[in-house]
N, C-alpha and C positions, 0 to 999 in steps of 0.2 A: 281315175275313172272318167274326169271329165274329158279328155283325151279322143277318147275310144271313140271309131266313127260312128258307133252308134249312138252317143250321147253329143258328138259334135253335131249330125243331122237332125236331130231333134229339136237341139237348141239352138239353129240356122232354123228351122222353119218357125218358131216360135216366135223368133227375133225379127223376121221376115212377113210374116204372115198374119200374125195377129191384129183381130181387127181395131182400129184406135179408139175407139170406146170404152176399150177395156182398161180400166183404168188398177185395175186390183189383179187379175188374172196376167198377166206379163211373165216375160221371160227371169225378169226378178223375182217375181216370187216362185219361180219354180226352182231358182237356183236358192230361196231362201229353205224352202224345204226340204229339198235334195243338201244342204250343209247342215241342217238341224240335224234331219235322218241321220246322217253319218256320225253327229255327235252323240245322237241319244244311242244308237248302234253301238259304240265305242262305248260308251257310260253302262250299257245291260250288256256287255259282253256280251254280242250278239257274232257267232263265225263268219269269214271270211266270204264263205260261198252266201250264206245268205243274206249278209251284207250287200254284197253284187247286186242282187234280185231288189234286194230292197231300193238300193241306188238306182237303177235302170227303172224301175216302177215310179220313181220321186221324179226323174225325169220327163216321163211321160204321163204321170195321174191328169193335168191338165190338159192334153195336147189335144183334146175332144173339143177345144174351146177355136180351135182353128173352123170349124165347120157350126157347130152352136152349143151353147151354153147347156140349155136344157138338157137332161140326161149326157152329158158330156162324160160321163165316166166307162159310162159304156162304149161312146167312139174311141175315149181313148183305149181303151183294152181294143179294141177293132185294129187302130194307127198299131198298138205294138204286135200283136199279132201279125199282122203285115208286113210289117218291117224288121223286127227282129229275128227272122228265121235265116234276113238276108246276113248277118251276125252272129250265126253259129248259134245262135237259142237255139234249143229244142221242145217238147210239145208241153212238157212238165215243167219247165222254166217260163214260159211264157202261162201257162195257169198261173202258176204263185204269183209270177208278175200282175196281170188280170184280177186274181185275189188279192193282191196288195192294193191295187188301183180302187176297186169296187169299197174298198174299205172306208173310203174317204168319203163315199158317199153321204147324205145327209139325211137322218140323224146317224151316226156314225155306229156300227158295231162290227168291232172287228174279233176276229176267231183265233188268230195267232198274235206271237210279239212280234212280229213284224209288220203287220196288220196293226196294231197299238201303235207301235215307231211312227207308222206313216201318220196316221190317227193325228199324234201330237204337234208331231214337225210342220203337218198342214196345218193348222192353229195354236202354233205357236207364240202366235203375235198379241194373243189375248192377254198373255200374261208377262208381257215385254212393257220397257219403257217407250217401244214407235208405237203401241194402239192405236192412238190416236191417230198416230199420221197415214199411218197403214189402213187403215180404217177409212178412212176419208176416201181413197182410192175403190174401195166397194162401196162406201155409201155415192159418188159420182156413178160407177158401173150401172148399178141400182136404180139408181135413179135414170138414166138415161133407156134401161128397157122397162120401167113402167113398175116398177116394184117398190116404191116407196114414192114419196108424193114431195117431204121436204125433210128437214134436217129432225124434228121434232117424231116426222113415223122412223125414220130412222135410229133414232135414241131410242125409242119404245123396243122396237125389234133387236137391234145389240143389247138391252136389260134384257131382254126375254129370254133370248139364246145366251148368253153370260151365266146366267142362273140357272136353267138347262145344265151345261155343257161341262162335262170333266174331263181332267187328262185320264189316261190310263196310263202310263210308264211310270215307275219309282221315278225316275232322270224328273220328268217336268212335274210331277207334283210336288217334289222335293225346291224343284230350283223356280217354277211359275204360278204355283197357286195362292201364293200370296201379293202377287201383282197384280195377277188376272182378279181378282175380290176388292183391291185400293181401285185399280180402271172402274170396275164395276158402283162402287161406290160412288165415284167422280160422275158415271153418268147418271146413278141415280138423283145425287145434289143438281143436274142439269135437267132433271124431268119435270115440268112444271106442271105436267097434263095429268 
């Protein structure tokens, strides 16, 4: 899949273009979610063709970050729409893609399992051993467009959204939700406020 020129041009512009502030949004994390996808795919026996959709959507959910952050899921469904048709997508393909994308949005509700897949695989990191490090790369993001002030609103906001936030797929609540509650934990013992 990663191959495919449509997936090679994405993640050439990604690699290329993005702006250096961003320190969590990178072409890394879109490869980290676009390999989750595939695994949790793979784990719900999810078919071949909608697996595709699902991938080509992992690669582009973020790609609205090249132009701005804000509402960026909506540019990127814009980017795939555009560019996918030069790819042999057609109008229904590029919907589900667009619904897959739109899924990820924040607070998350998604309508399909593959809508759920994206769901997890884009925060996946909550319930991983990198948290923290991962983490650190949106709380810099963050902090650098005016969204949190210092390390201490930062902790406040990751408790908040941690306690919020669940998987939807069997795959990560079986294999994340017991990491994502010890991280959670960790930040609470680090809340002084």
């Amino acid at each position: 899949m990663l191959q495919l020129p449509e997936s090679q041009f994405i993640l050439g512009r990604l690699t290329n273009e993005l702006a250096p502030h961003l320190h969590y949004h990178t072409v890394k994390h879109t490869l980290d979610v676009y390999n989750h996808a595939a695994y949790i795919a793979k784990e719900e026996a999810i078919n071949v063709a909608d697996t595709k959709l699902l991938l080509i959507a992992a690669l582009y959910h973020d790609s609205g970050y090249l132009t701005q952050s804000d509402g960026h899921e909506a540019i990127s469904c814009k980017i795939a729409a555009e560019v996918l048709p030069n790819y042999g997508y057609n109008a229904a393909d590029i919907d589900t893609i667009c619904r897959i994308i739109m899924a990820t949005k924040l607070p998350q509700n998604p309508h399909s399992k593959t809508e759920e897949i994206i769901c997890d695989a884009d925060l996946d990191y909550l319930g991983r051993d990198d948290f923290f490090k991962t983490g650190h790369g949106l709380y810099l993001e963050m902090l650098t467009a005016g969204k949190v002030s210092n390390e201490d609103d930062w902790n406040r906001l990751q408790i908040d959204f941690l306690q919020k936030h669940h998987y939807f797929t069997k795959t990560n609540l079986q294999q994340r939700n017991a990491k994502k509650q010890e991280n959670l934990t960790i930040l609470l013992s680090k809340n002084t406020l």
